[in-house]
C-alpha positions in Angstrom: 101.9 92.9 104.7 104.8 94.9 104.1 106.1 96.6 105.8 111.1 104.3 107.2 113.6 112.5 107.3 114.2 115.9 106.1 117.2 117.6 107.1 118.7 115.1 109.3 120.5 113.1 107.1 124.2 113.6 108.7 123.4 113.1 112.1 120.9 110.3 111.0 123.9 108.6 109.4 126.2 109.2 112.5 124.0 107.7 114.6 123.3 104.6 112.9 127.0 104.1 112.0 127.6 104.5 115.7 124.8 102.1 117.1 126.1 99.2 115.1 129.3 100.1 116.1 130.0 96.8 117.7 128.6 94.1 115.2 131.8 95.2 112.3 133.5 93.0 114.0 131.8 90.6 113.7 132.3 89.5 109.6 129.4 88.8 107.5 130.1 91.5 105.0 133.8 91.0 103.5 135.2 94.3 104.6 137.4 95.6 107.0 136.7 95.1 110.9 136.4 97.5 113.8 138.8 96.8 116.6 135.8 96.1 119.1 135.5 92.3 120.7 135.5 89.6 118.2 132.2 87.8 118.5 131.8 84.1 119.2 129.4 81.5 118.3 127.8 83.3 116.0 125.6 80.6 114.6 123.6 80.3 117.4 121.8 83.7 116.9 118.2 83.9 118.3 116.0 83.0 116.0 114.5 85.0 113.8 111.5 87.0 113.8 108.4 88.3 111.7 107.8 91.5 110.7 104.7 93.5 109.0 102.2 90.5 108.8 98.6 90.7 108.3 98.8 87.5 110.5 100.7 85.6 113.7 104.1 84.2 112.7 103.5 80.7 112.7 105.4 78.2 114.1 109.0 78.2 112.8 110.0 74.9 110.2 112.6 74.3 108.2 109.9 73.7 105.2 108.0 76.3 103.9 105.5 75.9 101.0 106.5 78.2 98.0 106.3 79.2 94.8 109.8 79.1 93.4 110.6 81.0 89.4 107.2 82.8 88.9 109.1 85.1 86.3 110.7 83.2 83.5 113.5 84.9 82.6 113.8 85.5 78.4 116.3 83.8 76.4 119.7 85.6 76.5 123.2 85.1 75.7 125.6 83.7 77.2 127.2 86.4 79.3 124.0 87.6 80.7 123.9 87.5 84.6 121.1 85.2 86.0 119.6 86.7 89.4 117.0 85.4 91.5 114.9 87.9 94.2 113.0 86.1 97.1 110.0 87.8 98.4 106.9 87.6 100.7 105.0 90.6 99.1 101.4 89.8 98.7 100.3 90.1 95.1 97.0 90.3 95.8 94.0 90.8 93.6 94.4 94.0 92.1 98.3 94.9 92.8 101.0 94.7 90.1 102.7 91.3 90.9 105.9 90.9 91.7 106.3 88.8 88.3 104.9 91.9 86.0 107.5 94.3 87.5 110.3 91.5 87.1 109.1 91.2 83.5 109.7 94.8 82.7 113.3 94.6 84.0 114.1 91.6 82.0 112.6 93.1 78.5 114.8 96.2 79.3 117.8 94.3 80.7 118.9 91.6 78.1 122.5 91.1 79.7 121.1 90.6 83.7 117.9 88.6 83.9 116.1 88.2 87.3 114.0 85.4 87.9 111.2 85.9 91.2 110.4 83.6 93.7 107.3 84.1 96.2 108.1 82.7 99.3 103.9 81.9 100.9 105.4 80.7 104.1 106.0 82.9 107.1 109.3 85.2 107.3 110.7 83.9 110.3 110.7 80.2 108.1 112.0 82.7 105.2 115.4 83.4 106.9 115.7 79.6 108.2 115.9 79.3 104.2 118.2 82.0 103.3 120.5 80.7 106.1 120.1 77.2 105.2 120.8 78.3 101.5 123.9 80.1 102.7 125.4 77.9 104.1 124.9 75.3 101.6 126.3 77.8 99.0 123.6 77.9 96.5 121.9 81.1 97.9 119.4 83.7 96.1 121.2 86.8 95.3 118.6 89.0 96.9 116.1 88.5 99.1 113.6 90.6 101.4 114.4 91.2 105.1 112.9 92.5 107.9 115.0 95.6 109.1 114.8 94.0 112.8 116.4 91.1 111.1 119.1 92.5 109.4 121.7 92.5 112.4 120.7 89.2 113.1 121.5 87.9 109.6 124.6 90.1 109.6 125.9 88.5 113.1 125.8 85.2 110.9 127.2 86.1 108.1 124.3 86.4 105.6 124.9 89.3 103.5 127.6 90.5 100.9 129.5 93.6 101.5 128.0 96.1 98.6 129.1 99.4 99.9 131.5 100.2 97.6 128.4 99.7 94.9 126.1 101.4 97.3 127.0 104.8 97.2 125.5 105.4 93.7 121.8 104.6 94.8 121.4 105.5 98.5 120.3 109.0 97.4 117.0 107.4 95.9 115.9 106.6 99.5 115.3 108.4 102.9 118.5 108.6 105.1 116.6 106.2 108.0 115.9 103.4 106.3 119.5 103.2 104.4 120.7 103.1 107.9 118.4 100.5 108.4 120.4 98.4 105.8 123.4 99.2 107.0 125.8 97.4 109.8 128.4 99.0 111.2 129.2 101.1 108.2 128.5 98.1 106.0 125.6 98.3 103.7 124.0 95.3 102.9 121.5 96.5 100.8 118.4 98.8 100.1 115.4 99.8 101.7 111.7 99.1 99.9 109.4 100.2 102.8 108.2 101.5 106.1 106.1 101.5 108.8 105.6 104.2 110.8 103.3 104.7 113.4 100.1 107.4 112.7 96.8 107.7 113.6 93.6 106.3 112.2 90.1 108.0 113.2 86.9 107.8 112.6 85.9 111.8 112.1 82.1 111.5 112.1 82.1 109.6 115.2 84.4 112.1 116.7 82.2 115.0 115.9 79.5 113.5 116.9 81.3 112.8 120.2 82.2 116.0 120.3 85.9 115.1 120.2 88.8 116.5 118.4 91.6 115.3 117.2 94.8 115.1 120.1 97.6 116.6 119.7 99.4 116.4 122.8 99.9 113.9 125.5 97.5 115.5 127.8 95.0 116.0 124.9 95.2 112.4 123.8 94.5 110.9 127.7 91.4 113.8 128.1 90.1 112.4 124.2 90.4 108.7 125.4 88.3 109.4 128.7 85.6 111.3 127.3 84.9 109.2 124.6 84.9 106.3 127.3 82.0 108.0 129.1 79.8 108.0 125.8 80.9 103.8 125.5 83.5 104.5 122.5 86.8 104.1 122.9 90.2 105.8 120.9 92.8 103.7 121.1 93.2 99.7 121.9 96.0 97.9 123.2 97.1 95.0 121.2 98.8 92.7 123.1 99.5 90.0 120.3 101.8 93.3 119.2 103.2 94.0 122.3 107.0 94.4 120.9 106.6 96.2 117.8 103.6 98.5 119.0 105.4 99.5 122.4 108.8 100.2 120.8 107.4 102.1 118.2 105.2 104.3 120.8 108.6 104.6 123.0 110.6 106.0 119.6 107.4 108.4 119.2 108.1 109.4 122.7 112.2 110.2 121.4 113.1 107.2 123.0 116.6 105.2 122.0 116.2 101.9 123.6 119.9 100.7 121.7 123.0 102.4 120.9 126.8 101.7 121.8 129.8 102.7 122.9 133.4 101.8 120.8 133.3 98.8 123.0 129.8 97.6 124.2 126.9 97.9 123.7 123.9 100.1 125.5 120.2 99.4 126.3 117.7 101.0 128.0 114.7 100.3 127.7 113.0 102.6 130.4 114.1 106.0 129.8 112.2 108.5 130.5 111.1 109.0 127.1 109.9 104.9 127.1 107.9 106.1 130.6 105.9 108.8 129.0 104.1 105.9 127.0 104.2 103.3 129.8 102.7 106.1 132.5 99.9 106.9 129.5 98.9 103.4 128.6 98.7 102.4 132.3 96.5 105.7 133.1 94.1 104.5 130.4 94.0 101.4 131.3 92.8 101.6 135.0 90.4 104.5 134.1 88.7 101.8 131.5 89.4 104.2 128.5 91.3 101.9 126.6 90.0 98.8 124.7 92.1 95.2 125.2 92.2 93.5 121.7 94.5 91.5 120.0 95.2 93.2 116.6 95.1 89.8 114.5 91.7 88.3 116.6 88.4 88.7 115.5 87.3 91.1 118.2 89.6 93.9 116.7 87.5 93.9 113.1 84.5 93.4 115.4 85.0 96.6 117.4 85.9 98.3 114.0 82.7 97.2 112.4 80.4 97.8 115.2 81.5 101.1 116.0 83.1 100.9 119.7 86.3 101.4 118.3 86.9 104.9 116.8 90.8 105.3 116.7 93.7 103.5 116.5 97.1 103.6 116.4 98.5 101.8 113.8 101.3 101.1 110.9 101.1 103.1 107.7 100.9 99.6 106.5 97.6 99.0 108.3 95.6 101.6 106.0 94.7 99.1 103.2 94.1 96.5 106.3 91.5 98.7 107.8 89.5 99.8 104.8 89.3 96.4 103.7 87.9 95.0 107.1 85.7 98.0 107.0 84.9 98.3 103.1 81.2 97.6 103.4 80.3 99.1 106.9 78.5 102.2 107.6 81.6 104.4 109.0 83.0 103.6 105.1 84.0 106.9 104.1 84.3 108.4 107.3 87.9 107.5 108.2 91.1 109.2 108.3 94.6 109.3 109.3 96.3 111.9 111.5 99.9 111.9 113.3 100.5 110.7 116.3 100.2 113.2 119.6 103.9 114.8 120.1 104.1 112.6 123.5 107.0 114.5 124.1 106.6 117.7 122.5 107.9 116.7 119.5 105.7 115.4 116.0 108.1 112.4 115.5 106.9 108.8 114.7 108.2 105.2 115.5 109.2 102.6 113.0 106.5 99.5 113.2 107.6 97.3 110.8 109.6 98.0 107.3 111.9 95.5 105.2 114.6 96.0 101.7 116.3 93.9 100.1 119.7 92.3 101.1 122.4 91.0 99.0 123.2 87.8 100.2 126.4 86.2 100.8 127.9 84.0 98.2 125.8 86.3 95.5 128.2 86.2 92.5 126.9 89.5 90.8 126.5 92.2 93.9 126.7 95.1 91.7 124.5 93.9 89.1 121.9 92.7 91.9 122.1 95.7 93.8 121.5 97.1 90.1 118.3 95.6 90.2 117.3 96.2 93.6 117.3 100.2 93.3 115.5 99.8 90.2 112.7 97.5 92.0 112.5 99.6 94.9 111.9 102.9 93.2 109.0 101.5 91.2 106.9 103.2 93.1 103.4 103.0 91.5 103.7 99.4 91.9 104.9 98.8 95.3 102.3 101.3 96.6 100.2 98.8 94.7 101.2 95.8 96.7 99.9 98.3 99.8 103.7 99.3 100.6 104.7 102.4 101.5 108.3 102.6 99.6 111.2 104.5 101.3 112.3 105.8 98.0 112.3 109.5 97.2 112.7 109.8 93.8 108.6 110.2 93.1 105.4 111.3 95.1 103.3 108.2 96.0 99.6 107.9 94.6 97.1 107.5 97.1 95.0 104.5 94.9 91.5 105.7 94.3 89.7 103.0 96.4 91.6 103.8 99.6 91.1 107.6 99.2 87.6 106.9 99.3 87.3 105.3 102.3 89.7 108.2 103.9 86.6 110.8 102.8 89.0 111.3 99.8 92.0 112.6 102.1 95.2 111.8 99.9 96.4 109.5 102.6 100.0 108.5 101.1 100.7 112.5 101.8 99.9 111.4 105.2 102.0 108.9 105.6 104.7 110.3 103.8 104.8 112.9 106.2 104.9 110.5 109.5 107.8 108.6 107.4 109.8 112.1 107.9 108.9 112.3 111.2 110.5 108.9 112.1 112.5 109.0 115.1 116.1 108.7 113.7 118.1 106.9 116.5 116.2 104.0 116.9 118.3 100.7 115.8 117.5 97.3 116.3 119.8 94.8 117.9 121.2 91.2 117.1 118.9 88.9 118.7 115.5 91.2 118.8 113.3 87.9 117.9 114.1 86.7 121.1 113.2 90.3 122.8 109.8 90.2 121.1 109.0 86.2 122.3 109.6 87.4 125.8 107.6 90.5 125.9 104.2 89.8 124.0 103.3 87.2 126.9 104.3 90.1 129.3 102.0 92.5 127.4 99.2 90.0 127.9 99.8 89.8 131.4 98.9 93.8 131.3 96.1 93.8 129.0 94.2 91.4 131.6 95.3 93.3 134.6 97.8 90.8 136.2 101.0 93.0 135.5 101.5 96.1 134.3 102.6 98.6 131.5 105.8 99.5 133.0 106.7 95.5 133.4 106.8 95.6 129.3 109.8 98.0 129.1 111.3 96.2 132.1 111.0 93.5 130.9 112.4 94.3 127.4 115.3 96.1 129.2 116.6 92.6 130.8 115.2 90.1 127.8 117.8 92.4 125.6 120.9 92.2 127.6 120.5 88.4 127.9 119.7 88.3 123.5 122.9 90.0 123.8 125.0 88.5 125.9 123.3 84.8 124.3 125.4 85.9 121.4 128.4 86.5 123.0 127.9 90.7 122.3 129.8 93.0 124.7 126.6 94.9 126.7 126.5 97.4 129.1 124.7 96.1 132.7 
């Protein structure tokens, strides 16, 4: 699945700008370098990772099955630009495809005609592609990224500079998720979606638990352990998401676990911010209020469907997920989503996933293919479709009538739209996160079976990013 803030947008900006500082220098976008360290060896970048998946990355390969010029492009003349846009969106049974939306653009746009491609395999196999393409010079002009991927990509020189074409659409989408397509004052692209964290609940079993929503830290806890004592439980841990699902807690919190100076870069990892989650999950945990599943195993759906597992916290993403694992059950109906607890006294939210679409280097056209991808990204009816929840602004998103259903009608894209503003805005990725989240999802598993602990994770995380950093040859604060 796919898978970004009202009144901040200056200081959002600043801070983005600021904690990718370091990687300007590193090239990848045509433009003019920072005087930080020049970066070395940049080809042997960690590899890459998955984001917002219904399923497990699989194993990375260099051959990935897909499904290459699903949109035929109409007969033009001569001078018409020819694009193509990779994707991984799902196009499921019921969603405007990909190819319908591409359709529209070309009928409407005689002189730049875009041909789509779905790419079926995994994403990390998705950016062995683009790379491979790349550097053999016959690249896609756009294609969907990850936002944990992006500095990555950008280390190795991936993506075309497009911010002097940028400037005319970044107003069409909230202020975090341009900086998540931005490095070091380069823009690379636009945003298409989010993930931010919320809360899913079943409110029948809740009343008739007695229970009310949390709101607080303390509230949450309390919730968890009285629900235990009556054999339900409000919140599992998921180890198999052990990266994603602890970072995006620790920006709830108002954590910052990256940022830099004008020479090196920062981490850390165990703030006190990142502690507030770590204390809480480890609380839960030894007082057996908290349920160990593994969010893509079949004892997750199982604990949905039989009714042990009453709340979750989740990716906006997830809300189609859940209400089709649960479509036919008896809590049907009875769901709905919430924000998260202010951990640390303030409502804010963590980004769990999220992706937009780069311009990739050797495009010909940039200004025509970043053209195309404002007008893709703000078709809003249609991504929502696809189960996205888009980052653009220029329209109100439609809860579809099948999902508002299962939410006891609540409009649930309000919802979400609402946690999206709340997202924490100083929480950047760094080159080399892949190898971050390899190390830490066996270290989460080591504390959902009780052999390590909560506060190992953020450790952990701490000294798995220096080294991703240092691996490529990045100046890093110790």
């Amino acid at each position: 699945m796919a898978n970004r803030r009202i009144g901040r947008g200056s200081s959002l900006a600043a801070t983005a700008a600021a904690a990718t500082l370091l990687l300007a220098a590193c090239g990848g976008g045509g433009g003019e370098t920072t005087t930080t360290p020049a970066v070395e060896d940049t080809t042997e970048a960690a590899a890459p990772t998955t984001e917002e998946t219904t399923e497990p990355t699989t194993e990375e390969t260099t051959e990935a099955p897909e499904e290459t010029e699903t949109t035929e492009a109409p007969e033009a003349g001569g001078d018409a630009v020819e694009l193509e846009y990779i994707h991984r969106l799902p196009d499921g049974e019921g969603m405007t495809s990909v190819a319908e939306i591409v359709e529209r653009w070309n009928a409407d746009n005689p002189n730049i005609q875009v041909t789509s491609t779905k790419w079926d395999g995994a994403a990390a196999e998705l950016q062995t592609k683009l790379e491979t393409d790349v550097n053999a010079g016959n690249p896609a002009c756009l294609a969907q990224v990850g936002y944990s991927e992006v500095p990555g990509l950008f280390v190795k020189g991936m993506f075309e500079d497009v911010t002097e074409y940028a400037g005319e659409y970044t107003g069409n989408f909230s202020d975090g998720t341009v900086a998540m397509m931005t490095v070091g004052g380069t823009v690379v692209g636009l945003p298409q979606d989010t993930g931010p964290l919320v809360y899913y609940y079943n409110a029948q079993a809740f009343e008739d638990n007695g229970l009310e929503v949390p709101t607080t830290t303390e509230e949450f806890v309390a919730t968890a352990k009285a629900a235990a004592e009556n054999d339900v439980y409000t919140i599992a841990f998921q180890p198999d998401e052990t990266t994603f699902w602890t970072s995006a807690l620790a920006a709830s919190a108002g954590a910052s676990w990256y940022s830099s100076t004008e020479s090196e870069w920062v981490v850390d990892t165990t703030s006190e911010e990142s502690m507030i989650i770590s204390d809480t999950l480890q609380d839960l945990y030894d007082s057996d209020a908290m349920l160990v599943l593994n969010r893509w195993g079949d004892e997750f759906g199982a604990a949905l469907l039989d009714g042990s597992l009453i709340g979750h916290i989740g990716a906006a993403w997830e809300a189609p997920l859940l209400a089709d694992t649960m479509q036919d059950a008896d809590s049907a109906g009875n769901w709905a989503v919430a924000q998260l607890p202010a951990w640390n006294g303030t409502p804010m939210s963590g980004p769990d996933g999220g992706s937009g679409i780069g311009v990739m280097k050797g495009c010909e056209f940039p200004a025509e293919a970043l053209e195309f991808a404002n007008w893709f990204n703000t078709q809003i009816d249609d991504l929502v479709s696809q189960g996205l929840v888009v980052s653009a602004t220029t329209g109100a998103m439609t809860t579809p009538d099948a999902l508002s259903e299962f939410y006891g009608g609540q409009d649930v894209f309000a919802e979400l739209t609402t946690a999206n503003e709340n997202m924490n805005p100083a929480f950047p990725y760094i080159p080399g996160f892949a190898s971050v989240m390899g190390t830490l999802n066996p270290v989460g598993a080591a504390a959902g079976d009780g052999s390590g602990t909560f506060a190992e994770i953020f450790e952990t995380a701490q000294t798995a990013s220096v080294q991703a950093l240092q691996d490529l040859n990045l100046p890093v604060q110790e």
